[in-house]
C-alpha positions as a Markdown table, in Angstrom:
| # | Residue | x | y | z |
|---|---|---|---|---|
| 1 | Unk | 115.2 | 42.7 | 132.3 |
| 2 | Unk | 116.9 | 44.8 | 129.7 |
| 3 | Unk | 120.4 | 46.5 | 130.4 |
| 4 | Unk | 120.0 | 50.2 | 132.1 |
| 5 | Unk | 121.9 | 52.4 | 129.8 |
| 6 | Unk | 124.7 | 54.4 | 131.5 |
| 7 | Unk | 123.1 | 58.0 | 132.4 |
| 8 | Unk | 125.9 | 60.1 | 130.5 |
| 9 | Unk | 126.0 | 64.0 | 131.2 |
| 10 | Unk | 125.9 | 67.1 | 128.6 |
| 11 | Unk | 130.1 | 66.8 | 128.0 |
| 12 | Unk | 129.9 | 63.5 | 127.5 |
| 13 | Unk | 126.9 | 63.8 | 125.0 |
| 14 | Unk | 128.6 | 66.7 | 123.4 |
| 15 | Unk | 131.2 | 64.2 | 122.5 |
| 16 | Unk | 129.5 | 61.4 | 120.7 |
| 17 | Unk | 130.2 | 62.8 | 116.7 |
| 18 | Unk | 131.0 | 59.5 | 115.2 |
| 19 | Unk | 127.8 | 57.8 | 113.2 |
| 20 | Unk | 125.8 | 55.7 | 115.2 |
| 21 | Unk | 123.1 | 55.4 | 118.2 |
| 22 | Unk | 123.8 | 56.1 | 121.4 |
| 23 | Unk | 122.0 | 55.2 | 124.4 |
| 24 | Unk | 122.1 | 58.2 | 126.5 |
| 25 | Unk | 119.9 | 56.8 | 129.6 |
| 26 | Unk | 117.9 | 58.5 | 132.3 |
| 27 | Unk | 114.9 | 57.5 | 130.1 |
| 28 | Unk | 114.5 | 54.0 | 129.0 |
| 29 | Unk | 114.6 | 53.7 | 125.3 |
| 30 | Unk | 116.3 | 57.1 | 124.2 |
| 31 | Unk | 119.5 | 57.4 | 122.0 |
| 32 | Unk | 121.2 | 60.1 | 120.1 |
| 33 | Unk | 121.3 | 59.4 | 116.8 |
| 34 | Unk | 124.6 | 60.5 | 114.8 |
| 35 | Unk | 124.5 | 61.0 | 111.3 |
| 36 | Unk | 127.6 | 63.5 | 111.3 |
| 37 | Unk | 128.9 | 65.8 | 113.6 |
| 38 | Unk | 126.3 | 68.4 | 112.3 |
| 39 | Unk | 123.9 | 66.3 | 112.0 |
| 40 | Unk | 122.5 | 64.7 | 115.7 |
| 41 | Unk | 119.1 | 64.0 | 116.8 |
| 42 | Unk | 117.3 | 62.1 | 119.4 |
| 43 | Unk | 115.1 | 59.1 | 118.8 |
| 44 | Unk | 113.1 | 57.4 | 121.6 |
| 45 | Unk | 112.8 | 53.7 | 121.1 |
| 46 | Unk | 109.1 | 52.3 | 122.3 |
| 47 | Unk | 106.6 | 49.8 | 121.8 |
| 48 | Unk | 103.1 | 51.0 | 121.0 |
| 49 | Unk | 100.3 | 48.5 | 120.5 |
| 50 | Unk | 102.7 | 45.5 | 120.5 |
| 51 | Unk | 104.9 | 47.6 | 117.8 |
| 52 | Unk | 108.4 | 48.0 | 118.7 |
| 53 | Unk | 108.7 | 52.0 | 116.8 |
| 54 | Unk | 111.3 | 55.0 | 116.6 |
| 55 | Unk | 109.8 | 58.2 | 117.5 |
| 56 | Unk | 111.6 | 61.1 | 116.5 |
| 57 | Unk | 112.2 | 63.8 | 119.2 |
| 58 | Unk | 113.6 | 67.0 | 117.7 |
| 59 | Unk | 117.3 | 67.7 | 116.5 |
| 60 | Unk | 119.9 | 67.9 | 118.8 |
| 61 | Unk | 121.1 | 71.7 | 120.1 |
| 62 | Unk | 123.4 | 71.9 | 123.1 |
| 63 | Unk | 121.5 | 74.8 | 124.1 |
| 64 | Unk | 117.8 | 74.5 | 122.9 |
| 65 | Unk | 117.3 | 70.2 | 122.9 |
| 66 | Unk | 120.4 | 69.0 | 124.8 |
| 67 | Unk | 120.2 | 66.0 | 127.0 |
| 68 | Unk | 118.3 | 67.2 | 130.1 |
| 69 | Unk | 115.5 | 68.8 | 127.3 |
| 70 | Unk | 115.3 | 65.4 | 125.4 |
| 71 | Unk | 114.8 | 63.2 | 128.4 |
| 72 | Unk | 111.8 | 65.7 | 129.3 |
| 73 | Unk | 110.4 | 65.3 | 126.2 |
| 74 | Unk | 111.3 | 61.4 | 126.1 |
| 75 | Unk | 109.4 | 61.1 | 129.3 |
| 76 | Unk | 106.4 | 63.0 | 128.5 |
| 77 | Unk | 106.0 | 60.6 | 125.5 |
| 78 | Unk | 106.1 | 57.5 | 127.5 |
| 79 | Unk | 103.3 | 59.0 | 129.7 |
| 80 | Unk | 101.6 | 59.3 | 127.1 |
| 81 | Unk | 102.0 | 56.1 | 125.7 |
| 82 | Unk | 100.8 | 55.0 | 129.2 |
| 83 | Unk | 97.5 | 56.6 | 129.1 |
| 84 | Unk | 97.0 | 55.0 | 125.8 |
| 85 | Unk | 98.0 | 58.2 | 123.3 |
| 86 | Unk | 100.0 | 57.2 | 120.2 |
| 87 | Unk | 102.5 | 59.6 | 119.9 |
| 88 | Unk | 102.9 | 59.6 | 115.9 |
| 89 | Unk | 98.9 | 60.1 | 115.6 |
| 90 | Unk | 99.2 | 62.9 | 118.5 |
| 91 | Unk | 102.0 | 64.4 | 116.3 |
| 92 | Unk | 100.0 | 63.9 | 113.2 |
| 93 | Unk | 96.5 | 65.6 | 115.1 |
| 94 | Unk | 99.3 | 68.6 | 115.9 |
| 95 | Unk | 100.1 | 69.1 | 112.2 |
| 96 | Unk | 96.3 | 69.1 | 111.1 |
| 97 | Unk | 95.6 | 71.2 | 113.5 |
| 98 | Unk | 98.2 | 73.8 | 112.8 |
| 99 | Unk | 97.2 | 73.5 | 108.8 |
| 100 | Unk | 93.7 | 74.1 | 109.7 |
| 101 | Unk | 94.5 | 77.0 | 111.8 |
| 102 | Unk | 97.4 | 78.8 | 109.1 |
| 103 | Unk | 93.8 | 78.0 | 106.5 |
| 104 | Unk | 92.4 | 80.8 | 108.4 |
| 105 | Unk | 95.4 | 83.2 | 108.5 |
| 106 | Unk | 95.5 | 85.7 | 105.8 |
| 107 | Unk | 97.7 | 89.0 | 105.5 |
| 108 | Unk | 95.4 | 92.3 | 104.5 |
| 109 | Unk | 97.1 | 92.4 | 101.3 |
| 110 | Unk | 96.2 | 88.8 | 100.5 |
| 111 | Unk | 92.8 | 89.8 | 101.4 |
| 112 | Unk | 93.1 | 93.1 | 99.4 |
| 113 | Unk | 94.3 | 91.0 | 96.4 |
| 114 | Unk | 91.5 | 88.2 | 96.8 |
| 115 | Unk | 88.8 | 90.7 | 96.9 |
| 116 | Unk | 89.7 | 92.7 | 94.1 |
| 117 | Unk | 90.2 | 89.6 | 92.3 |
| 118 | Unk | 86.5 | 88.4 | 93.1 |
| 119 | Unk | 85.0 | 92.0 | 92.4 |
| 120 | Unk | 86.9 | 93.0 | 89.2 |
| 121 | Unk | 84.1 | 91.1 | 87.1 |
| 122 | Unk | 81.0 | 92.9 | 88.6 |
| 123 | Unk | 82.9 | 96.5 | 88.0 |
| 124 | Unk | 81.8 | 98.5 | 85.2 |
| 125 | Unk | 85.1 | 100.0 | 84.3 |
| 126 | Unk | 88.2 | 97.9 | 84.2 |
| 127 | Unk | 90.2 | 100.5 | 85.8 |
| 128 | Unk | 88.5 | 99.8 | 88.8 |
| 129 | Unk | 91.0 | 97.1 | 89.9 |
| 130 | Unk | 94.3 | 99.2 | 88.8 |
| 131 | Unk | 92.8 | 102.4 | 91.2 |
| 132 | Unk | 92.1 | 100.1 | 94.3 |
| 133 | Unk | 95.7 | 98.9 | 93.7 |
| 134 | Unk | 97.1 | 101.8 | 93.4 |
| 135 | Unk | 95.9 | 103.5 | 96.9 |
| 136 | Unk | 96.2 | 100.1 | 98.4 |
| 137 | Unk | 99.8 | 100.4 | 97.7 |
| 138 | Unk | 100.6 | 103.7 | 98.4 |
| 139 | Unk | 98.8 | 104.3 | 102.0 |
| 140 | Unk | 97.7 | 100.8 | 103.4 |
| 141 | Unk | 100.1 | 98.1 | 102.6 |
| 142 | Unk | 103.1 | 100.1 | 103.8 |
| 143 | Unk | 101.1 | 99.6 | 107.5 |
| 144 | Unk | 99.1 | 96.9 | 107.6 |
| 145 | Unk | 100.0 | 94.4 | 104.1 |
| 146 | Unk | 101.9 | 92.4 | 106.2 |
| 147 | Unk | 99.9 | 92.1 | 109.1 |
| 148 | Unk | 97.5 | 89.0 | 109.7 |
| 149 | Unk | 93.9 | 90.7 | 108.4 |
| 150 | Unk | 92.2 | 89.5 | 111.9 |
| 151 | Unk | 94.8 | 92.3 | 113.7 |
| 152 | Unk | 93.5 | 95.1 | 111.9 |
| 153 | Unk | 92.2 | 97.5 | 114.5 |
| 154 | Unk | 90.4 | 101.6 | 114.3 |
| 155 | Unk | 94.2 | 101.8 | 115.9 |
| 156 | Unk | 96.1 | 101.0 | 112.2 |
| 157 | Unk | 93.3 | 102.6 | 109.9 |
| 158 | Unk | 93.3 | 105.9 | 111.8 |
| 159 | Unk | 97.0 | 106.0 | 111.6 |
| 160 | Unk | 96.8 | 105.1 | 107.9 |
| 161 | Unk | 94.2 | 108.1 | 107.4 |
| 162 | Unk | 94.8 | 110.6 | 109.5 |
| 163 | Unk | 97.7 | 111.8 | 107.9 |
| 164 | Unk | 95.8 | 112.5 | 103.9 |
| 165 | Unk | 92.5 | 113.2 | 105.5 |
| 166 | Unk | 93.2 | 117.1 | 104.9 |
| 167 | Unk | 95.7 | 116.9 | 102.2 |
| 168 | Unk | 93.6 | 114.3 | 100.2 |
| 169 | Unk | 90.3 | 113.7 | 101.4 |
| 170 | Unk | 88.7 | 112.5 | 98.1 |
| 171 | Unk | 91.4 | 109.9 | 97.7 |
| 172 | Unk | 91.7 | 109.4 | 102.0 |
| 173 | Unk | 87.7 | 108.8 | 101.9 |
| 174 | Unk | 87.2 | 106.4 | 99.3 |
| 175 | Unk | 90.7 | 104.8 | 100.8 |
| 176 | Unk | 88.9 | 104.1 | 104.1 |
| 177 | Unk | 85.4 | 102.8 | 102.0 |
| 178 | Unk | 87.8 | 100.0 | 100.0 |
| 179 | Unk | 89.4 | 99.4 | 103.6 |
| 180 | Unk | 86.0 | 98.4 | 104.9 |
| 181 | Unk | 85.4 | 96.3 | 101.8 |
| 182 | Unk | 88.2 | 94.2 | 102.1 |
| 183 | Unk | 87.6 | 93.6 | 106.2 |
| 184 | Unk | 83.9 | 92.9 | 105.5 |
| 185 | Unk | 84.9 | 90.4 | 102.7 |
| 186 | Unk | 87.8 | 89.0 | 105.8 |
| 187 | Unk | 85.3 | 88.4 | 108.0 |
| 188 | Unk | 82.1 | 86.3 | 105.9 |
| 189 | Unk | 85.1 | 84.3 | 104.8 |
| 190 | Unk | 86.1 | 83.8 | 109.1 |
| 191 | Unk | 89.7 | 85.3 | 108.1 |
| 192 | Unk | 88.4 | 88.3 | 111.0 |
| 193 | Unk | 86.5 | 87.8 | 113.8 |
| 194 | Unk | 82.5 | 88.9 | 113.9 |
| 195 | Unk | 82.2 | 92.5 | 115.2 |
| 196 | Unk | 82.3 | 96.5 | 114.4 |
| 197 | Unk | 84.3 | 96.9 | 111.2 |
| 198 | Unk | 87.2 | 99.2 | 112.1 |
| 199 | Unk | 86.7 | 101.3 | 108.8 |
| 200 | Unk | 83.6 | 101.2 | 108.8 |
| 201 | Unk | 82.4 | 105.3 | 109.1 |
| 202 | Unk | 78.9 | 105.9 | 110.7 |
| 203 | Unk | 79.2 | 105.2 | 114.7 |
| 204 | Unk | 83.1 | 104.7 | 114.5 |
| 205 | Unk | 85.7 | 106.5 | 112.5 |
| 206 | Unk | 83.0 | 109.6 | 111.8 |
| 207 | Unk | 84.0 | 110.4 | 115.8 |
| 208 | Unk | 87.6 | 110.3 | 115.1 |
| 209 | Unk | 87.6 | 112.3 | 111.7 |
| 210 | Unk | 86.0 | 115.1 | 110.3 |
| 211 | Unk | 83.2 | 114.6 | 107.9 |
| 212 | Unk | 84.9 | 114.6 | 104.2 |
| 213 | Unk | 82.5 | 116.7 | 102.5 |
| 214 | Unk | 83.0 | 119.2 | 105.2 |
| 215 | Unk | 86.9 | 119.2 | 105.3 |
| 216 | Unk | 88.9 | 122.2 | 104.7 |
| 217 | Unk | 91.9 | 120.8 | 102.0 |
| 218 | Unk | 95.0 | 121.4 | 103.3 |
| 219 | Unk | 98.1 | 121.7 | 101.0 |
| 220 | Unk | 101.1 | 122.3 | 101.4 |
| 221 | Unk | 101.6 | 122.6 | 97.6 |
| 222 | Unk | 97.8 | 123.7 | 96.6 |
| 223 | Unk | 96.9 | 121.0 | 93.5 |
| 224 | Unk | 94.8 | 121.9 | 90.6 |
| 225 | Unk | 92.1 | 119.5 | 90.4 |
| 226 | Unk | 92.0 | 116.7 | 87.3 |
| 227 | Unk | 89.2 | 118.0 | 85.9 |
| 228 | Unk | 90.3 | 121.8 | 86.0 |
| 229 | Unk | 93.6 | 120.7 | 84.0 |
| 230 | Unk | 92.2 | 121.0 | 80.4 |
| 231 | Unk | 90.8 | 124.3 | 80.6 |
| 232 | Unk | 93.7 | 125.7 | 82.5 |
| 233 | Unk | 96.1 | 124.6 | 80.2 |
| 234 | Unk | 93.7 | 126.2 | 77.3 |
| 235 | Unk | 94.5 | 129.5 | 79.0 |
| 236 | Unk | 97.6 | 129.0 | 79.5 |
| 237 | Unk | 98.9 | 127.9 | 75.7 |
| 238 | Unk | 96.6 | 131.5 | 74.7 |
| 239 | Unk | 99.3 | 133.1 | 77.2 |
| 240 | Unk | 102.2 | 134.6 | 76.0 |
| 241 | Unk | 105.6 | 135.4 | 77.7 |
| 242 | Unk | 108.8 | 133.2 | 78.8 |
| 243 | Unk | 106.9 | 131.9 | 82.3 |
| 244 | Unk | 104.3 | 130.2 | 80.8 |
| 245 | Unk | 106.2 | 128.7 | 78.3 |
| 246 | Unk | 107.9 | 127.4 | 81.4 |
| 247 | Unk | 105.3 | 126.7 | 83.3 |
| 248 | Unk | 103.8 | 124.5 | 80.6 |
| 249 | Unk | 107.1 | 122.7 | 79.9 |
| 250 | Unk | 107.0 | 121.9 | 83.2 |
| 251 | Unk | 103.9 | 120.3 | 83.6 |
| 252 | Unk | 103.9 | 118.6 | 80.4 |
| 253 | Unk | 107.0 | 116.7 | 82.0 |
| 254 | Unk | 105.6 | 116.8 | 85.5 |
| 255 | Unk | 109.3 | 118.0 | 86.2 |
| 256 | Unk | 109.9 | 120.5 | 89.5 |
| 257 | Unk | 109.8 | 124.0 | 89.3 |
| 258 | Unk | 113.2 | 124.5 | 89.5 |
| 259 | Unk | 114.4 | 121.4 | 86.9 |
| 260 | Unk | 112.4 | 123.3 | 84.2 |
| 261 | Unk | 113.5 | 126.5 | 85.2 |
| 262 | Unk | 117.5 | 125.8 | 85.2 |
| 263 | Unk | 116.4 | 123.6 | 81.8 |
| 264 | Unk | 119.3 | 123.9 | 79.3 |
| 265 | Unk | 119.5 | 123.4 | 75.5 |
| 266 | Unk | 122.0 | 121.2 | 75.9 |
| 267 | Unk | 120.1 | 118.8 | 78.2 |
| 268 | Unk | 117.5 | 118.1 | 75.1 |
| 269 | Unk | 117.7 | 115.4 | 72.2 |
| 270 | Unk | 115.1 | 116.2 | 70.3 |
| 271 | Unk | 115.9 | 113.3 | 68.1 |
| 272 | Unk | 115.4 | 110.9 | 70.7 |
| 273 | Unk | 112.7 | 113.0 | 72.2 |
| 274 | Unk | 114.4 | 113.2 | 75.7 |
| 275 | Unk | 115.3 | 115.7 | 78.3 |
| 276 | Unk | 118.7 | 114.3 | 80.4 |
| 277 | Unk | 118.3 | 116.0 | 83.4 |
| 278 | Unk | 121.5 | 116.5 | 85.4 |
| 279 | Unk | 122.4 | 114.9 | 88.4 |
| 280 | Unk | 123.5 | 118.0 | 90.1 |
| 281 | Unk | 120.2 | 119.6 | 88.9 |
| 282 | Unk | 117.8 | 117.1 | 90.8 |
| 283 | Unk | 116.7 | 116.7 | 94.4 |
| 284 | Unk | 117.8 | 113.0 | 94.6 |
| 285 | Unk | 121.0 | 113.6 | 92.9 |
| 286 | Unk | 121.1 | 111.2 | 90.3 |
| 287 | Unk | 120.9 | 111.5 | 86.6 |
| 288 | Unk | 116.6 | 111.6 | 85.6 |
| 289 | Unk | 116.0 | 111.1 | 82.0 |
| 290 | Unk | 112.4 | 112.6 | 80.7 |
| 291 | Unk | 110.6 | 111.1 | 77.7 |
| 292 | Unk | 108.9 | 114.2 | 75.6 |
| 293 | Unk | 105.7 | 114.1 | 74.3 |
| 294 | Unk | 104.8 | 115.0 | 71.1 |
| 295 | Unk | 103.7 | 118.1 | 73.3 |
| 296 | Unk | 106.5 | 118.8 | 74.5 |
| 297 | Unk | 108.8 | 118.5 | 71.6 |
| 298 | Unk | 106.4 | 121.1 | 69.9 |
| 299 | Unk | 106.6 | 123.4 | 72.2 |
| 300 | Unk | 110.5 | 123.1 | 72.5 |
| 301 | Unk | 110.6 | 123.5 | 68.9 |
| 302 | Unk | 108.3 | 126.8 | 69.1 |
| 303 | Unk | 111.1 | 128.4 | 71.4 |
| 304 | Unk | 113.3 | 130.7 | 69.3 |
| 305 | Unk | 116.9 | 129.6 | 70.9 |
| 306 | Unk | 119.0 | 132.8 | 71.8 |
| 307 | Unk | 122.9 | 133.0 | 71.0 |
| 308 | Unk | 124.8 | 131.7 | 73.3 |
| 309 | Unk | 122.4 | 131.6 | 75.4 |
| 310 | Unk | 121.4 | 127.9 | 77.3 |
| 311 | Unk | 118.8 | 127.5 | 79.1 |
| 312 | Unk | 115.9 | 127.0 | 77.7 |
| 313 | Unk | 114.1 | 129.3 | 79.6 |
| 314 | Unk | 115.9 | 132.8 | 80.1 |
| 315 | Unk | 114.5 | 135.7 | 82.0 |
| 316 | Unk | 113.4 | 138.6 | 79.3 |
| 317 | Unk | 115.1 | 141.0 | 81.7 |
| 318 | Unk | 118.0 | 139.4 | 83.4 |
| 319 | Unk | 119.1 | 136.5 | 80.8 |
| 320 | Unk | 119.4 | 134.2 | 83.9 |
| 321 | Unk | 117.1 | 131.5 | 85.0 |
| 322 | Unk | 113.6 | 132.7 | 85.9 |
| 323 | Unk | 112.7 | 132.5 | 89.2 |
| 324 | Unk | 110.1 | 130.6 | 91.0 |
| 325 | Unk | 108.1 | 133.2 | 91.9 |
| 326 | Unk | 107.2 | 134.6 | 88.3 |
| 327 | Unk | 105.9 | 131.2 | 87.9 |
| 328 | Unk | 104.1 | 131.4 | 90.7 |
| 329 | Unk | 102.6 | 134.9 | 89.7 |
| 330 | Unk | 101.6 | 134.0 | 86.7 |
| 331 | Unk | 99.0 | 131.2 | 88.0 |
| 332 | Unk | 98.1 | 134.4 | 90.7 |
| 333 | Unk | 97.0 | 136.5 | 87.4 |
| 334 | Unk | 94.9 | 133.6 | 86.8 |
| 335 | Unk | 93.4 | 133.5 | 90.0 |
| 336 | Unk | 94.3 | 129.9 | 90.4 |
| 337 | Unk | 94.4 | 128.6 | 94.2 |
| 338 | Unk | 97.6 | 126.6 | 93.4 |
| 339 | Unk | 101.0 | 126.1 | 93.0 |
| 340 | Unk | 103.3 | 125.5 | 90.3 |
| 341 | Unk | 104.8 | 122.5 | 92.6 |
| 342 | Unk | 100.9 | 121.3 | 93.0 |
| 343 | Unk | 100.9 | 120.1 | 88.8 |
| 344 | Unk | 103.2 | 117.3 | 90.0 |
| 345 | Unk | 100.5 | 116.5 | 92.6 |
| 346 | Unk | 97.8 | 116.4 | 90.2 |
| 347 | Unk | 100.0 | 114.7 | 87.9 |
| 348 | Unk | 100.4 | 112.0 | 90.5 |
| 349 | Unk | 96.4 | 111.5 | 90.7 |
| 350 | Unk | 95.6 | 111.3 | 87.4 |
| 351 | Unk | 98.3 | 108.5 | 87.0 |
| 352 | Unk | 97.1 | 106.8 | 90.3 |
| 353 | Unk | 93.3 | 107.2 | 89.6 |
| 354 | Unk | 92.3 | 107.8 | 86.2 |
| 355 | Unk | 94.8 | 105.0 | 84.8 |
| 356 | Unk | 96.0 | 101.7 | 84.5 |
| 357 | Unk | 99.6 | 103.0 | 85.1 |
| 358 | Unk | 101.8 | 101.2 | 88.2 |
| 359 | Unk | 102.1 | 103.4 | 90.9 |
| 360 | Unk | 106.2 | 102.7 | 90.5 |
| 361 | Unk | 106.0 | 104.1 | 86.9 |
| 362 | Unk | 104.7 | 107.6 | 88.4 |
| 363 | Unk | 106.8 | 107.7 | 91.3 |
| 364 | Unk | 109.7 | 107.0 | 88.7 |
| 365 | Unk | 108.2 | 109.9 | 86.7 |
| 366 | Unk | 108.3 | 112.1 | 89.1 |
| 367 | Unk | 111.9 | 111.3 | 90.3 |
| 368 | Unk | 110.3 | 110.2 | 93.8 |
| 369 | Unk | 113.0 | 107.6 | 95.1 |
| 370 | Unk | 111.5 | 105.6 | 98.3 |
| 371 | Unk | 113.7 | 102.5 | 99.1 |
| 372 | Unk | 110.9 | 100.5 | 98.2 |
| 373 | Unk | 112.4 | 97.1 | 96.3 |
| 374 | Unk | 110.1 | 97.5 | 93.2 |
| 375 | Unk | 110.6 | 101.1 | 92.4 |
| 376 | Unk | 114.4 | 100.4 | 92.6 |
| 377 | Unk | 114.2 | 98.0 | 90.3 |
| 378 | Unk | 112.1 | 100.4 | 88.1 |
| 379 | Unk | 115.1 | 103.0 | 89.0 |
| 380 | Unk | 117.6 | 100.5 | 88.0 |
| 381 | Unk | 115.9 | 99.8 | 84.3 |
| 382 | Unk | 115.1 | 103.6 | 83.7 |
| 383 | Unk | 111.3 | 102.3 | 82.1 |
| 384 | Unk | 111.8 | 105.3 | 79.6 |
| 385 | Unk | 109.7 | 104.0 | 76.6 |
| 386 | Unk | 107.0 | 102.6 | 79.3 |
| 387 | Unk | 107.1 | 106.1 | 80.9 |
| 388 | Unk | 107.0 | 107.8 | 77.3 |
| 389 | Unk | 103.6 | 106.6 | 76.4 |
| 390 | Unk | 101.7 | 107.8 | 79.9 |
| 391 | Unk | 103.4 | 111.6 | 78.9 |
| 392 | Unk | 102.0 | 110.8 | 75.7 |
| 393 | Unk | 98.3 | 110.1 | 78.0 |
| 394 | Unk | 99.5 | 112.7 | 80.0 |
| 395 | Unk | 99.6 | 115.2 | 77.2 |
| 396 | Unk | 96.7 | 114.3 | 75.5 |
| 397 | Unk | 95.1 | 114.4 | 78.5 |
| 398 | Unk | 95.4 | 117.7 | 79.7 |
| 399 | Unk | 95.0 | 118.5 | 76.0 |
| 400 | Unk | 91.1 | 119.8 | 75.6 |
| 401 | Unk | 89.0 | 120.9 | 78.8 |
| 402 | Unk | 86.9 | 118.0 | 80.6 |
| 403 | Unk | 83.5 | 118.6 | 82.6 |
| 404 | Unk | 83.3 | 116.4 | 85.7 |
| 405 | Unk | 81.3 | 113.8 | 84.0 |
| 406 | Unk | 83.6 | 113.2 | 81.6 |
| 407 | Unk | 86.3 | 111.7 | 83.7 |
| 408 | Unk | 85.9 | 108.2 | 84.6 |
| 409 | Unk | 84.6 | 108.0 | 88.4 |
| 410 | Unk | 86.4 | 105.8 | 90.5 |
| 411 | Unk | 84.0 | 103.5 | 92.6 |
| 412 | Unk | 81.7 | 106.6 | 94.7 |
| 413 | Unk | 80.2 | 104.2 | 96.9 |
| 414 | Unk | 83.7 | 103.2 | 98.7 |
């Protein structure tokens, strides 16, 4: 009959640094194996189907797998050895099991990204992909992108919803249509469980939210819609006067209100065909550099520059900056149910669903700084050549009137 090892407590355990093995008893066959101080772990020494083996049972931790936790798990084993289980196989069954069960894990945004992936070549426009990305990123991924797809409850897609549903039900509806898409592609692949879609409309979110062609827009700054945009800005280059010079400076640059306003001769190279927009001058406080357009540069060039006079922009009567609300009545001459501030807005949608532009890129454009890791690093390298050429589509855009059929729909069946 073999020795019985010496039952040693958690000190004495604690204790054993130098290399070797150490019987620790209370279970036949288990030893703490010392590599280095830092590096202990238990082994259980057994004999399985007449083979004398080393099972491995977990690192050593003095508070999660000290002695008392490996002689548990040391006796399990040999019960189970007893009943005729092979521990290595039942460890190896454990590890197939977990693989097979991560195989059907999948975060929304993985989903999101597979599905666009496996749709992009049945879409008739090419855009298609860029658009679903775009809202993706903006309203659902800052929610739900990391969460397992098989979570997603009516819970998440209300709360991703219910804040745009008045402010931007076009873009909030087709939102909640790709949603749907994406959960119904998650569930024929078994990623979600069989069952109501929780963004899907007719018997579910339609008794949560109002119906979007019957929604009353909301805005806190009142948008001119994309298609509007040519024809306004016809009217507007026919108008004369200081404020819609301004106006249209400032919406060819999708700068604030205020940044055009206060805009100083100084500020402009029109060599380099930028506008270096203070620090002190914007709402984040940090330096914002605009790339002109051709557009732009024109219309600079147009402006008869007073003596000693800067800004760009001076009041006819005053000879200081104008103020917002001669912007502001200007657009109410026009009878025009927006906002001077509402350009950016509709700037911000064409770039997001008429485009092929990264969402980062507008944000950037529009001075919008949001902590998020890629639109710092978009911050950090100032993208100005990048950001030139969408002014340049921005310009040209807004250039000549469009009907409604001549902008590029965005997917009107999600």
């Amino acid at each position: 009959m073999p020795k019985k090892a010496k039952e040693l407590g958690p000190l004495a355990v604690k204790r054993l640094t130098t290399p070797g093995k150490y019987p620790v008893g209370g279970v036949n066959g288990l030893y703490l194996k010392v590599v280095t101080p830092e590096a202990r772990s238990w082994v259980l020494r057994v004999v399985v189907a007449g083979k004398r083996r080393e099972i491995g049972l977990g690192h050593y931790s003095e508070s999660a797998m000290g002695v008392a936790a490996a002689r548990a798990k040391a006796l399990a084993t040999r019960e189970d050895i007893e009943r005729g289980i092979d521990p290595v196989m039942k460890k190896k069954e454990a590890k197939s099991l977990l693989r097979a069960s991560q195989a059907l894990e999948m975060t929304f945004e993985q989903a999101a990204k597979r599905f666009i992936t496996a749709k992009e070549p049945e879409w008739r426009n090419s855009k298609h992909g860029a658009q679903w990305t775009y809202t993706l990123e903006e309203f659902a991924y800052p929610l739900i992108g990391k969460m397992m797809v098989r979570h997603v409850t009516r819970a998440h897609v209300t709360e991703i919803l219910e804040p745009i549903w008045t402010t931007k039900t076009e873009t909030a509806s087709r939102l909640r249509g790709r949603i749907e898409a994406i959960l119904d592609w998650a569930r024929v692949k078994g990623f979600r469980d069989e069952g109501v879609n929780p963004a899907a409309w007719r018997g579910n979110l339609d008794k949560l939210l109002s119906a979007p062609k019957k929604t009353k827009r909301v805005r806190n700054h009142p948008a001119l819609p994309i298609v509007q945009m040519g024809t306004f800005m016809v009217t507007l280059r026919a108008t004369e006067g200081v404020s819609a010079r301004c106006l249209e400076f400032s919406i060819l640059t999708a700068a604030r209100s205020g940044e055009a306003r206060f805009a100083e001769w100084p500020e402009i190279d029109l060599e380099k065909k930028v506008w270096s927009v203070p620090a002190e001058k914007m709402k984040a406080k940090k330096e914002h550099r605009v790339p002109l357009s051709p557009a732009a540069v024109q219309l600079l060039e147009s402006i008869e520059r007073k003596k000693d006079v800067d800004l760009i922009f001076p009041s006819p009567r005053s000879g200081r900056a104008l103020s917002d609300m001669s912007l502001l009545e200007l657009m109410r001459r026009q009878k025009l149910e927006a906002t001077p501030h509402g350009f950016r807005s509709t700037f911000r949608d064409w770039a997001g669903e008429y485009t092929n532009y990264p969402r980062e890129l507008a944000e950037v454009a529009l001075a919008h700084i949001k902590g998020d890791a890629t639109e710092a690093a978009y911050w950090r390298g100032d993208v100005l050549e990048k950001r030139r050429r969408m002014m340049v589509d921005w310009a040209a855009f807004i250039a000549t009137p469009h009907e409604s059929g001549d902008v590029i729909p965005i997917n009107r069946t999600a």
